[in-house]
Backbone as a printed PyTorch tensor [residue, N CA C, xyz], in Angstrom:
tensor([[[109.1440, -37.6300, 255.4950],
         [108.0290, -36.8310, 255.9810],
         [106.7710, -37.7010, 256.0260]],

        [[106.1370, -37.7830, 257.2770],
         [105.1450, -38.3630, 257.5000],
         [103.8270, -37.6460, 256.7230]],

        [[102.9060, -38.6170, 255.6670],
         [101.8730, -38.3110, 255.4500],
         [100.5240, -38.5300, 255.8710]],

        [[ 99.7120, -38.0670, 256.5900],
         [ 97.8840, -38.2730, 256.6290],
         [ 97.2080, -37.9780, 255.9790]],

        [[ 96.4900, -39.2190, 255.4810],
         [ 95.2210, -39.2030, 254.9810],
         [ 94.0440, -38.6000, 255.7330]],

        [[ 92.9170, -37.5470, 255.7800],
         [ 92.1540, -37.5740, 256.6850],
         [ 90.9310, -37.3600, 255.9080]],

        [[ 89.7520, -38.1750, 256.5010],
         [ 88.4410, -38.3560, 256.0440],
         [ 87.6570, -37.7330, 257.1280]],

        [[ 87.0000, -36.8150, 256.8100],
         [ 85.8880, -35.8100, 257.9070],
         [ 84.5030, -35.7530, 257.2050]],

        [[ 83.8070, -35.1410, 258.3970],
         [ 82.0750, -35.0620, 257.9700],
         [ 82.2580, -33.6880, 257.2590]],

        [[ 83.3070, -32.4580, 257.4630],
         [ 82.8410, -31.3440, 256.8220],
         [ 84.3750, -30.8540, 257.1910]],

        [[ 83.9430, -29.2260, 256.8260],
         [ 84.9660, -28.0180, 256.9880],
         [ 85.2150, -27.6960, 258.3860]],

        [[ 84.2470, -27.4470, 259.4230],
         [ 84.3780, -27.4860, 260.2330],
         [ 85.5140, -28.0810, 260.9740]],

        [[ 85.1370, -29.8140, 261.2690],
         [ 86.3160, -30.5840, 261.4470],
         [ 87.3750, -31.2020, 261.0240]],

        [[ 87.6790, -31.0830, 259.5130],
         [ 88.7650, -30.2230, 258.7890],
         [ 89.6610, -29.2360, 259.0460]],

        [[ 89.0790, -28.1920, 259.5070],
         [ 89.6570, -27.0030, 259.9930],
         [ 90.5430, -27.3840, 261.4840]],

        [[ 89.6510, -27.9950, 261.7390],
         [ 90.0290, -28.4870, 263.3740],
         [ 91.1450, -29.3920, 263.6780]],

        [[ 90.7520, -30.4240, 262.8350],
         [ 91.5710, -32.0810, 263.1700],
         [ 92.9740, -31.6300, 262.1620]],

        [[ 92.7490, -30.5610, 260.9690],
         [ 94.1990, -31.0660, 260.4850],
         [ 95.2080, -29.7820, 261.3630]],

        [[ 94.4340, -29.1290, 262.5780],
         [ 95.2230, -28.2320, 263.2680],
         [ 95.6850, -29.3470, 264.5510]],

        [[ 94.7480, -30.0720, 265.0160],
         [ 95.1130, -30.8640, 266.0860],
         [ 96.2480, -32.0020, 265.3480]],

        [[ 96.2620, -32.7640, 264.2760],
         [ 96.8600, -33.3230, 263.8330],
         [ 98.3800, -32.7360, 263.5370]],

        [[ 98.7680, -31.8640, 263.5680],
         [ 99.8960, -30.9400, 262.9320],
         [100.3880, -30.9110, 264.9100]],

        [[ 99.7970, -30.8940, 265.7130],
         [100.3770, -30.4870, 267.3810],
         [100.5940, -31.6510, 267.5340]],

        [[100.1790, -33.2350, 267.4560],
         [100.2920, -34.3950, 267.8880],
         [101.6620, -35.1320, 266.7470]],

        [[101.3240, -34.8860, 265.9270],
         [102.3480, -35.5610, 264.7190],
         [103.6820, -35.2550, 264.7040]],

        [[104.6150, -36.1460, 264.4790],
         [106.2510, -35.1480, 264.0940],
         [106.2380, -33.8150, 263.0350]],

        [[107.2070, -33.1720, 263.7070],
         [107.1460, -31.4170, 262.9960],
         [107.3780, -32.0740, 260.7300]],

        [[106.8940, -31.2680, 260.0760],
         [106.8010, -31.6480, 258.7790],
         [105.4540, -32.5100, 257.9060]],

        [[104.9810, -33.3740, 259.4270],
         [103.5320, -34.1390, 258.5510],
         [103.0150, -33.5330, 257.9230]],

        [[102.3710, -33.7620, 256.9510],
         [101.6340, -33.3670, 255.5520],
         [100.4610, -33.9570, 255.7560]],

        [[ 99.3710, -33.1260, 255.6850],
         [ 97.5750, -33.9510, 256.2360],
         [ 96.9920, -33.3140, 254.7740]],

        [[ 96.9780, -34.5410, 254.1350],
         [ 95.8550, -34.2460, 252.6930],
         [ 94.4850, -35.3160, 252.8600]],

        [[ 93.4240, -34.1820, 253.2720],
         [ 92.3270, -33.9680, 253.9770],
         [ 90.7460, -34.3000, 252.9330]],

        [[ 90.0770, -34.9390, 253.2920],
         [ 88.7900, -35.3150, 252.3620],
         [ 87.5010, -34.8500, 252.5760]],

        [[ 86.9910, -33.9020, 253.5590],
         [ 85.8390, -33.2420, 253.6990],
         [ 84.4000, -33.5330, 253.2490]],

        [[ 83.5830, -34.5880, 253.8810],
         [ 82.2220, -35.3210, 252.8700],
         [ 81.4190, -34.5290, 252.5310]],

        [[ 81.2540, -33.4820, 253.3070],
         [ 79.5760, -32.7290, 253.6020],
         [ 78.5030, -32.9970, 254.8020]],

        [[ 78.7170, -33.7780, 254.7880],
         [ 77.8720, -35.1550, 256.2210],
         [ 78.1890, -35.9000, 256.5660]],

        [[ 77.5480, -36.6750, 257.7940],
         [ 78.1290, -37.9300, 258.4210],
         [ 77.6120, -38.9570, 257.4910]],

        [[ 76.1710, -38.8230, 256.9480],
         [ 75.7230, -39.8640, 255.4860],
         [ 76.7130, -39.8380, 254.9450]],

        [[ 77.1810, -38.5320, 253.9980],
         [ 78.2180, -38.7810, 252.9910],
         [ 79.3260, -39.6420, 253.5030]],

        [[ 80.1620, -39.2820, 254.6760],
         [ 81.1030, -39.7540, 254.9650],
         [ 80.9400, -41.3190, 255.3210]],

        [[ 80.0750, -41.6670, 255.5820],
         [ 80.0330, -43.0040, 256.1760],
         [ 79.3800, -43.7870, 254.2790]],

        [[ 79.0390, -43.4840, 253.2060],
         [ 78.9400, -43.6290, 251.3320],
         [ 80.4950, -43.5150, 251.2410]],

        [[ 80.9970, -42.5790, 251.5030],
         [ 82.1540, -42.0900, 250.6010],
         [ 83.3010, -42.5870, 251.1250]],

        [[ 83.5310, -42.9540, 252.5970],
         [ 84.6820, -43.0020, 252.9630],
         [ 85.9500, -44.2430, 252.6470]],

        [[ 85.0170, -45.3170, 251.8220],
         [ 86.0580, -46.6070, 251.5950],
         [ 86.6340, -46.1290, 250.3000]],

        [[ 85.7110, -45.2630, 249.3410],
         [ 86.3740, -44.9260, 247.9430],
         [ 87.6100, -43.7750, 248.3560]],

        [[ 87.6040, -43.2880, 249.3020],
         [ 88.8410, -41.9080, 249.9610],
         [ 89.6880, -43.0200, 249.8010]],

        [[ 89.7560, -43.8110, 250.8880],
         [ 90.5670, -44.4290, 251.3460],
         [ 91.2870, -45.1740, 250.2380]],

        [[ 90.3870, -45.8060, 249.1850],
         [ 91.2000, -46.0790, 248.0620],
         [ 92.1090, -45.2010, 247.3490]],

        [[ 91.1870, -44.2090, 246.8910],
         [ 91.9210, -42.8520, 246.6020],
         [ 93.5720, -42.5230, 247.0100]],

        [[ 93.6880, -42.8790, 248.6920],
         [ 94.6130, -42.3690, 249.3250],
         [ 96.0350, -43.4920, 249.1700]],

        [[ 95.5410, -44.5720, 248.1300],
         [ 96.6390, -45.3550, 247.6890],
         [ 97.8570, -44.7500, 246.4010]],

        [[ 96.9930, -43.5700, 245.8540],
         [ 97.7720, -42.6180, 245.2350],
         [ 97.8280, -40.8040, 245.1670]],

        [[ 97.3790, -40.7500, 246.5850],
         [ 96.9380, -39.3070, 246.8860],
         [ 98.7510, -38.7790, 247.1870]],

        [[ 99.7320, -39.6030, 247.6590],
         [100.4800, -38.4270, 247.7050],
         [102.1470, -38.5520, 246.7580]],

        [[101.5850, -38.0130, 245.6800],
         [102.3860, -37.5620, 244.6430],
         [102.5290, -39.1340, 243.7690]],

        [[101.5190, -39.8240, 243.5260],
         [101.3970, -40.9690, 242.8400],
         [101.5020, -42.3360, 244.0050]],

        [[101.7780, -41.9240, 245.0130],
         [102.1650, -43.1290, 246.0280],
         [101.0300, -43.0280, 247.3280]],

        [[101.0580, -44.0390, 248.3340],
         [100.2240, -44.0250, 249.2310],
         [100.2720, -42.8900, 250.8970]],

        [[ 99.6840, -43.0090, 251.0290],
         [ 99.3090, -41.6800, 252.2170],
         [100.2580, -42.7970, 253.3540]],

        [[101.0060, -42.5280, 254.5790],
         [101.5800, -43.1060, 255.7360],
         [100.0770, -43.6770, 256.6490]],

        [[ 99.0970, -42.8550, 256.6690],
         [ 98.3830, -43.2840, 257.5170],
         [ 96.8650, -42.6120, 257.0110]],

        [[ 95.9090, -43.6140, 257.2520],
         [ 94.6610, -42.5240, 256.8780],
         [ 94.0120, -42.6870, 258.6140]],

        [[ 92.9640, -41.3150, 258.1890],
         [ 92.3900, -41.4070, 259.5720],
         [ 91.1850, -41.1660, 259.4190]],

        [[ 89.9130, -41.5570, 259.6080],
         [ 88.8480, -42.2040, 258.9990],
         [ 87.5310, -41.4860, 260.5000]],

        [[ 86.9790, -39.9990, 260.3770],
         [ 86.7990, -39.8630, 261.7110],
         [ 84.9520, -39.1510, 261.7780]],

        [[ 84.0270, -39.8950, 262.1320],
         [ 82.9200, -39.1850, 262.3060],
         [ 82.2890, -38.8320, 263.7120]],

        [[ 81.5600, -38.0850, 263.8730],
         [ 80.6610, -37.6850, 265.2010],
         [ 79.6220, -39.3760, 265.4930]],

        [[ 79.9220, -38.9090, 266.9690],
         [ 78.6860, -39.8440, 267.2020],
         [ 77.5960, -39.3930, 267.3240]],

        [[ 77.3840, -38.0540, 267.6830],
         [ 75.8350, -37.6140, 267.5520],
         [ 74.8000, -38.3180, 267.9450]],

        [[ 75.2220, -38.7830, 269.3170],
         [ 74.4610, -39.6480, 270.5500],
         [ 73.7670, -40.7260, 270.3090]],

        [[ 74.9330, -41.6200, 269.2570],
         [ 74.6100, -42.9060, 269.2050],
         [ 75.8130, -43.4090, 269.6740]],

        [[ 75.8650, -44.5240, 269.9310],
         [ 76.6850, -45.7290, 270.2230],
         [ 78.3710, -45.7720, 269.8660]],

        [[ 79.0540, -45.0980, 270.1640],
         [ 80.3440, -44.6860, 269.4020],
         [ 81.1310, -46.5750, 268.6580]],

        [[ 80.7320, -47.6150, 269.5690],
         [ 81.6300, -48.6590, 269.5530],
         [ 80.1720, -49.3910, 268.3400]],

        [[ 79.2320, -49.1110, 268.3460],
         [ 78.4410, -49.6270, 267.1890],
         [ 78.4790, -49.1970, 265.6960]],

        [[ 79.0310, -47.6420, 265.8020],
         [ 79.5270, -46.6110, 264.3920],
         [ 80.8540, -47.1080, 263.9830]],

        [[ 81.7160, -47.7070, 265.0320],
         [ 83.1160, -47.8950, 264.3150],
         [ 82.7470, -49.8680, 263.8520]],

        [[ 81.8370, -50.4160, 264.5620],
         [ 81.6490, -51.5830, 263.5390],
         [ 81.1480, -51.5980, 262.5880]],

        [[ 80.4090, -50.5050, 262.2270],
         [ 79.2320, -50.1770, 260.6410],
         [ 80.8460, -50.0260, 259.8010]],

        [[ 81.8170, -48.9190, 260.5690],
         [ 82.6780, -47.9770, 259.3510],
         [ 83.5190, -49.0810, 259.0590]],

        [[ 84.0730, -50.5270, 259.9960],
         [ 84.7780, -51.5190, 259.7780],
         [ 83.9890, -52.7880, 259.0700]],

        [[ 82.8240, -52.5120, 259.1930],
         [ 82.2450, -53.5630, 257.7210],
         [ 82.4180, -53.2330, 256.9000]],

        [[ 82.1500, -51.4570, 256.2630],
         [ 82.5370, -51.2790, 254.6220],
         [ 83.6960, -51.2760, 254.2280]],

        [[ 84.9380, -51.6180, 255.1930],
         [ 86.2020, -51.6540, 254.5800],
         [ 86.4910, -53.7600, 254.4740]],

        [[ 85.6330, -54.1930, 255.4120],
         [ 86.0800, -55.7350, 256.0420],
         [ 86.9310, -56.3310, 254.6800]],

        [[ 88.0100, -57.2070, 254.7500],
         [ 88.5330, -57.5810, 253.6560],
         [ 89.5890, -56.8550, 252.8350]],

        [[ 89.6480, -55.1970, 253.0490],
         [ 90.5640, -55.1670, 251.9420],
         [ 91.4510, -54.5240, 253.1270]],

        [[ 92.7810, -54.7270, 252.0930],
         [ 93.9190, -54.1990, 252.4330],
         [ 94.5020, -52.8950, 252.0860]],

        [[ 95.1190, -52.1280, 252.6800],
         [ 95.7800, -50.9190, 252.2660],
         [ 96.7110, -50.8550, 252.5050]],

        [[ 98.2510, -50.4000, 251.7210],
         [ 99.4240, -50.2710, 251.9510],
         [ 99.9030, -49.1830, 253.1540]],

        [[ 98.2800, -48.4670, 253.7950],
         [ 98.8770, -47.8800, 255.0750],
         [ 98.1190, -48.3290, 256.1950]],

        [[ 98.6370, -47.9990, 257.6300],
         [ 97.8690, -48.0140, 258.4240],
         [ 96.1560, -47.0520, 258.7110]],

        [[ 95.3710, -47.8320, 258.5810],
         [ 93.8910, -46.8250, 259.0870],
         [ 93.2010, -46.8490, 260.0010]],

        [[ 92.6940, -45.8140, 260.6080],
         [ 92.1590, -45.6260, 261.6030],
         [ 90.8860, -45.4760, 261.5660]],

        [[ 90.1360, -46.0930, 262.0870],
         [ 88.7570, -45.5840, 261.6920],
         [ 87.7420, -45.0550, 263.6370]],

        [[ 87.3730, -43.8910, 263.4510],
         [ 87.1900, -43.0510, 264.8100],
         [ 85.9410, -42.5380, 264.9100]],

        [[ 86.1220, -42.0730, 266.1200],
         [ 84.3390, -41.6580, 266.3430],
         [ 84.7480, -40.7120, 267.4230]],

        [[ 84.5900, -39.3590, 267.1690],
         [ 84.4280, -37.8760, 268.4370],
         [ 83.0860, -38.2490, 269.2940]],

        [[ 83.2540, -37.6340, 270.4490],
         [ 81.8060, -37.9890, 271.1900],
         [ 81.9450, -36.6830, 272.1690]],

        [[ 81.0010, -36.3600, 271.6550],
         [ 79.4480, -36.7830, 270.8810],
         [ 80.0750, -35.9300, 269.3850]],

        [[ 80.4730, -34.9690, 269.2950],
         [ 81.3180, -34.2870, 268.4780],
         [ 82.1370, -33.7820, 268.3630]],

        [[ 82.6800, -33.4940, 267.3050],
         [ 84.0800, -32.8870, 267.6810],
         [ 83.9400, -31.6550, 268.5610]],

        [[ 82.9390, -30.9010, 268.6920],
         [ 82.8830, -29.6690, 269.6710],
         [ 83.2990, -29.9300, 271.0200]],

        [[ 83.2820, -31.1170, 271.2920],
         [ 82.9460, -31.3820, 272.7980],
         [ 84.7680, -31.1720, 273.0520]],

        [[ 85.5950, -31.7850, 271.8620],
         [ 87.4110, -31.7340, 272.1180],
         [ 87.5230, -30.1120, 272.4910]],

        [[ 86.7140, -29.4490, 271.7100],
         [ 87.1320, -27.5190, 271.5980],
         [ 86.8850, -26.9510, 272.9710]],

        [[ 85.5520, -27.8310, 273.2790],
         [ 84.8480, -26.9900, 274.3950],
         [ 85.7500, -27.3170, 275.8750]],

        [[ 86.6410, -28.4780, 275.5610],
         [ 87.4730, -29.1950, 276.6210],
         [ 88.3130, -28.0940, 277.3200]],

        [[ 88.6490, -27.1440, 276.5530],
         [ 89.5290, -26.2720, 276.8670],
         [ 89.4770, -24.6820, 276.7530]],

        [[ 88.8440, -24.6720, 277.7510],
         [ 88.0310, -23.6760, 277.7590],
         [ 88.8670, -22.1570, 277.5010]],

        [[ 90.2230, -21.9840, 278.2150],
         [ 91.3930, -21.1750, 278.1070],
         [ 91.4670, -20.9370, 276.6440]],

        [[ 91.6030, -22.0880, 275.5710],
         [ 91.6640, -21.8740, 274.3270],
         [ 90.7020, -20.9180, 273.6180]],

        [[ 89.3650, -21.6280, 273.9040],
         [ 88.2090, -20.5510, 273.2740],
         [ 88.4440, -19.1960, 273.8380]],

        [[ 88.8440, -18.9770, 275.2130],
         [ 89.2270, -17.3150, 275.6870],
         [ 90.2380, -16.7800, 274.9500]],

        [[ 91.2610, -17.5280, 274.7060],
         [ 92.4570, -16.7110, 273.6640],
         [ 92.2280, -16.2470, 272.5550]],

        [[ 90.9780, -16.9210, 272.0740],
         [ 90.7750, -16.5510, 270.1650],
         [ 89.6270, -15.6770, 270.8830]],

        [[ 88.7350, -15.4680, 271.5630],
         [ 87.4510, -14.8060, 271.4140],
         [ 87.7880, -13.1410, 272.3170]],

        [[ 89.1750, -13.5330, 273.2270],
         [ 89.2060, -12.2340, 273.8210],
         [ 88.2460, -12.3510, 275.3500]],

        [[ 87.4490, -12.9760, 275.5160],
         [ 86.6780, -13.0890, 276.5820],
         [ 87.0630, -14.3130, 277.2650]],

        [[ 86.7030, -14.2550, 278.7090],
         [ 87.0850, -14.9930, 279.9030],
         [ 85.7120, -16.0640, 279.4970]],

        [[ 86.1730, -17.2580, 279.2200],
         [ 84.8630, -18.5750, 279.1080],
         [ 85.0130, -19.4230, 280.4030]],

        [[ 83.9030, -19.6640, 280.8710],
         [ 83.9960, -20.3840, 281.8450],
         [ 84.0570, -22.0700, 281.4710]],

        [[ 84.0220, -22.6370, 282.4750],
         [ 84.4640, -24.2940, 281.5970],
         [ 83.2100, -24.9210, 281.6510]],

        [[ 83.0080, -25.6370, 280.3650],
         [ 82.5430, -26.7170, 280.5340],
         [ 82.2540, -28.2650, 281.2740]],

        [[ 81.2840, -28.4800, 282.3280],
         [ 81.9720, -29.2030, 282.5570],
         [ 81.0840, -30.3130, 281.8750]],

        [[ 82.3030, -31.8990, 281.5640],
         [ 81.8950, -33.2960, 281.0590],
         [ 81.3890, -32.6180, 279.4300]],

        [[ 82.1280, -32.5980, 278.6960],
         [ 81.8550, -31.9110, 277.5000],
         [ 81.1240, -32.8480, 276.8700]],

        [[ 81.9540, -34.4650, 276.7160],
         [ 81.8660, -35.3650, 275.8910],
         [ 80.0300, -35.7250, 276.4280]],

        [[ 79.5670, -35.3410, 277.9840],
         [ 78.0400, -35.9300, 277.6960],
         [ 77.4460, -34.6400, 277.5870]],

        [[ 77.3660, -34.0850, 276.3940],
         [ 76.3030, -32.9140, 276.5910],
         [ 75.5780, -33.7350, 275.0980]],

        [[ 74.9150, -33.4790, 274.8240],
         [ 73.7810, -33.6130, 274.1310],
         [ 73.8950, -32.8870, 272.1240]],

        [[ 74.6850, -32.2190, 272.7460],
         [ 74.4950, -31.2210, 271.6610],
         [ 76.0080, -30.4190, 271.4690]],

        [[ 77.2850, -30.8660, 272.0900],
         [ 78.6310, -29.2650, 271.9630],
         [ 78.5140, -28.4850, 271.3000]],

        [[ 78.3470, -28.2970, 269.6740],
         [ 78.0430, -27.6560, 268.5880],
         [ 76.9660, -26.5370, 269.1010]],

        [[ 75.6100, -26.8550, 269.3380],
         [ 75.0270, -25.6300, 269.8010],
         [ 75.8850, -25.2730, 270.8890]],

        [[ 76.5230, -25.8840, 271.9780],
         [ 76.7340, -25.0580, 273.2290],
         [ 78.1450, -24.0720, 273.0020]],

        [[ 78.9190, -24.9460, 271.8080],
         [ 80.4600, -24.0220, 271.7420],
         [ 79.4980, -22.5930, 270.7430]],

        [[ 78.7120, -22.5680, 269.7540],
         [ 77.9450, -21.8070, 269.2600],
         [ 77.4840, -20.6960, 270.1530]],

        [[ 76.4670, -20.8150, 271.0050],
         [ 76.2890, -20.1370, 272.3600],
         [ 77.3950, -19.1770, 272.9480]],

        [[ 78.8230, -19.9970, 273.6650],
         [ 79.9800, -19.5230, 273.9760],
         [ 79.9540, -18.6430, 272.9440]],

        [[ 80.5690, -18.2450, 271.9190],
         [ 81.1390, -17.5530, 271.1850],
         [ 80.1010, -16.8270, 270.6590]],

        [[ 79.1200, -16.8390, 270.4400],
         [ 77.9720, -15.8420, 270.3190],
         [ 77.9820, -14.6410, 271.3930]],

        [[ 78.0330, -15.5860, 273.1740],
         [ 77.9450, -14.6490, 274.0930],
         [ 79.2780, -14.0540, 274.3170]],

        [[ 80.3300, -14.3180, 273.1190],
         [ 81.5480, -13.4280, 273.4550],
         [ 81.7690, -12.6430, 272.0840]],

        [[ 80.4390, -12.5020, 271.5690],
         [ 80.6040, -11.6650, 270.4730],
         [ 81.4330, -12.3220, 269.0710]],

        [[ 81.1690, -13.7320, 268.8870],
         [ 82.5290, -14.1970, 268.0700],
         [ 81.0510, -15.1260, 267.4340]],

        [[ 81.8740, -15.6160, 266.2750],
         [ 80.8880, -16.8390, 265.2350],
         [ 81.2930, -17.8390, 265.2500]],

        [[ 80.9720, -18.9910, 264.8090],
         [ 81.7370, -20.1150, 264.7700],
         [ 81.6560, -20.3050, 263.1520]],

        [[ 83.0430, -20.3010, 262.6750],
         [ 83.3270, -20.0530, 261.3870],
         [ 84.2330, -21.3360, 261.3560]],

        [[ 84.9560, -22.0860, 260.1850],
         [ 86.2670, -22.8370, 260.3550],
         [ 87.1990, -22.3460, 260.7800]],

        [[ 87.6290, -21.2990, 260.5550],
         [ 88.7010, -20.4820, 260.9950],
         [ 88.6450, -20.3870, 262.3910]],

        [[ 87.8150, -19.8890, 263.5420],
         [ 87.6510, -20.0260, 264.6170],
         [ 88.0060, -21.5980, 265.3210]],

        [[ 87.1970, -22.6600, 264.6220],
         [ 87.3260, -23.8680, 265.0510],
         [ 89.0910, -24.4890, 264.7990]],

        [[ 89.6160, -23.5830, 263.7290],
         [ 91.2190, -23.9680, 263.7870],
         [ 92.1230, -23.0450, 264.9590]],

        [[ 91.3460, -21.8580, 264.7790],
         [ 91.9190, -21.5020, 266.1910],
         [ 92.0320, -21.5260, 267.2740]],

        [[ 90.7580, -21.9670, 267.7590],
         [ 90.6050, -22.7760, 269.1450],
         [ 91.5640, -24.3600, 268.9320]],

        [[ 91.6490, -24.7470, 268.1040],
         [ 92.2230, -26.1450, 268.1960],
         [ 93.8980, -25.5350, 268.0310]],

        [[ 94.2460, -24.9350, 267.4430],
         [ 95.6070, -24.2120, 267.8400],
         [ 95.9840, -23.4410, 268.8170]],

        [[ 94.9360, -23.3760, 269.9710],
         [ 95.6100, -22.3390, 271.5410],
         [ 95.2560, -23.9880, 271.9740]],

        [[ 94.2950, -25.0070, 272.2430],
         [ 94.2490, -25.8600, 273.1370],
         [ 95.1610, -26.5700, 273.1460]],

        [[ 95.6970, -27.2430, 274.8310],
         [ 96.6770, -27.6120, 274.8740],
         [ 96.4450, -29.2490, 274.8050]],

        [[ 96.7810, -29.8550, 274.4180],
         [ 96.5470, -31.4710, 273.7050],
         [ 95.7910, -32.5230, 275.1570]],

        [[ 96.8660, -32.4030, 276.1530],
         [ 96.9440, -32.7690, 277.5170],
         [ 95.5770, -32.5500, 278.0000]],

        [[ 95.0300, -31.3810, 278.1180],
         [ 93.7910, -31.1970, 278.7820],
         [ 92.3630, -31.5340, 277.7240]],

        [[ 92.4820, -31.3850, 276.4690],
         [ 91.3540, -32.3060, 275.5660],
         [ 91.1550, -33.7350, 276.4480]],

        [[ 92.6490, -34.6770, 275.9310],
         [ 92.6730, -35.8650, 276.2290],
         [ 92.1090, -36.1000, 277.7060]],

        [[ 92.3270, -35.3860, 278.7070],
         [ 92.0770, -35.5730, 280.3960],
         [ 90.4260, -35.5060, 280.1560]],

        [[ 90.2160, -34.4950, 279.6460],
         [ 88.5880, -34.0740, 279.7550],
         [ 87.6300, -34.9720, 278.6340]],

        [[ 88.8200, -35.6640, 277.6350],
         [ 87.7610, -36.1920, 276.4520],
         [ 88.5300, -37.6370, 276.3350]],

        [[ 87.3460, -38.6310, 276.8620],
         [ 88.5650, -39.8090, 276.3600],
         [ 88.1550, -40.3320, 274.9660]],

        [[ 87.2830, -39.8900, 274.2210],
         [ 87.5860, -39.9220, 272.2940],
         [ 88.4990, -39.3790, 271.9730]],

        [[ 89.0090, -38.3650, 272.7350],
         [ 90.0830, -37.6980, 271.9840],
         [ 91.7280, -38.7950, 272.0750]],

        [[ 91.5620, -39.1820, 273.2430],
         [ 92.8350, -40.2090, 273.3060],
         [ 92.9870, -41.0870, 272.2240]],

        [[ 92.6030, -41.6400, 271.7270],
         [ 92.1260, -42.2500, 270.4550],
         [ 92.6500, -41.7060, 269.2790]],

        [[ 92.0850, -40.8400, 269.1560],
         [ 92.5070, -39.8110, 268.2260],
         [ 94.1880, -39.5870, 268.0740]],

        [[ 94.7590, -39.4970, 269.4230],
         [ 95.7230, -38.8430, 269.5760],
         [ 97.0180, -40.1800, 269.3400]],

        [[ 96.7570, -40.9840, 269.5940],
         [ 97.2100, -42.6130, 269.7130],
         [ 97.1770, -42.9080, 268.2540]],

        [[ 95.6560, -42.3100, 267.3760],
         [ 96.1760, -42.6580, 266.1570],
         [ 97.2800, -41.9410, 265.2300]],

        [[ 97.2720, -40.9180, 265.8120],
         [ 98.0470, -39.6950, 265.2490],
         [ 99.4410, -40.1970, 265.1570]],

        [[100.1260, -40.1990, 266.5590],
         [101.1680, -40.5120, 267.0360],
         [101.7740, -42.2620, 266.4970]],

        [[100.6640, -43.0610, 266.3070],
         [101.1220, -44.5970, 266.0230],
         [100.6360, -44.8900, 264.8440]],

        [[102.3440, -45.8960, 264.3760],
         [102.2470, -46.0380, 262.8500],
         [101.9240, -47.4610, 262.8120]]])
């Protein structure tokens, strides 16, 4: 049984990535998940996880960690050289990934617009170019406000459990990434 390590800014994308992770992975993966609070925290905390994850599953090492923050309309290829200096040098007995959503993870949810209609009950119209909006988080917020719904974790796992993988990736190319790390050991 394949294990993931996963390092996130919060609950939110927690909720999200270990639902998208469970559709991309072989049936059985096991995602034991690290939640920072913030993209600060996560970008302090994330080399000590990763150590961590040398005995996170059941005294032994995780198959793969996956190491994933927002870009929040900076530079996605300048955030993954900051997150690959605080690891530079060491080794881990698994493969790691270290990632960047763009602009956030909202922008993967908002990709699929059919999905947010299945959990909210209401017809959403699409987004279009998710990955350049400025802000997804307020705009998937908005959506589901104007369909009478909240954006809770639970929501954000349910939209990531009706979307279909194929149309994220077409509409989001961070998400390919993502999905490449999922799938490759």
């Amino acid at each position: 049984m394949l294990t993931v390590g996963l390092v996130v800014e919060g609950i939110y994308d927690e909720a999200a990535l270990k639902e998208l992770i469970q559709k991309c992975a072989p049936s059985g993966t096991q995602v034991i998940s690290r939640p920072c609070g913030s993209r600060e925290k996560l970008m302090r905390m994330f080399p000590g996880i990763l150590e961590d994850f040398r005995h996170a599953k059941n005294g032994s090492h995780v198959d793969k960690a996956i190491v994933i923050r927002d870009a929040d309309n900076k530079n996605a290829a300048e955030l993954i050289k900051r997150m690959e200096a605080k690891v530079f040098n060491r080794n881990y007995p698994f493969h790691k990934n270290l990632l960047v959503a763009v602009q956030q993870l909202e922008a993967w949810l908002l990709a699929d617009e059919s999905a947010i209609s299945a959990v909210t009950g209401k017809k959403i119209t699409r987004v279009q170019n998710p990955e350049n909006l400025r802000d997804p988080k307020e705009r998937l917020n908005r959506l589901l406000s104007e369909a009478k719904s909240s954006y809770t974790p639970e929501v954000a796992r349910k939209i990531a459990a009706s979307a279909k993988l194929e149309t994220i990736e077409f509409r989001c190319p961070s998400f390919k990434k993502f999905r490449e790390a999922v799938v490759d050991c």
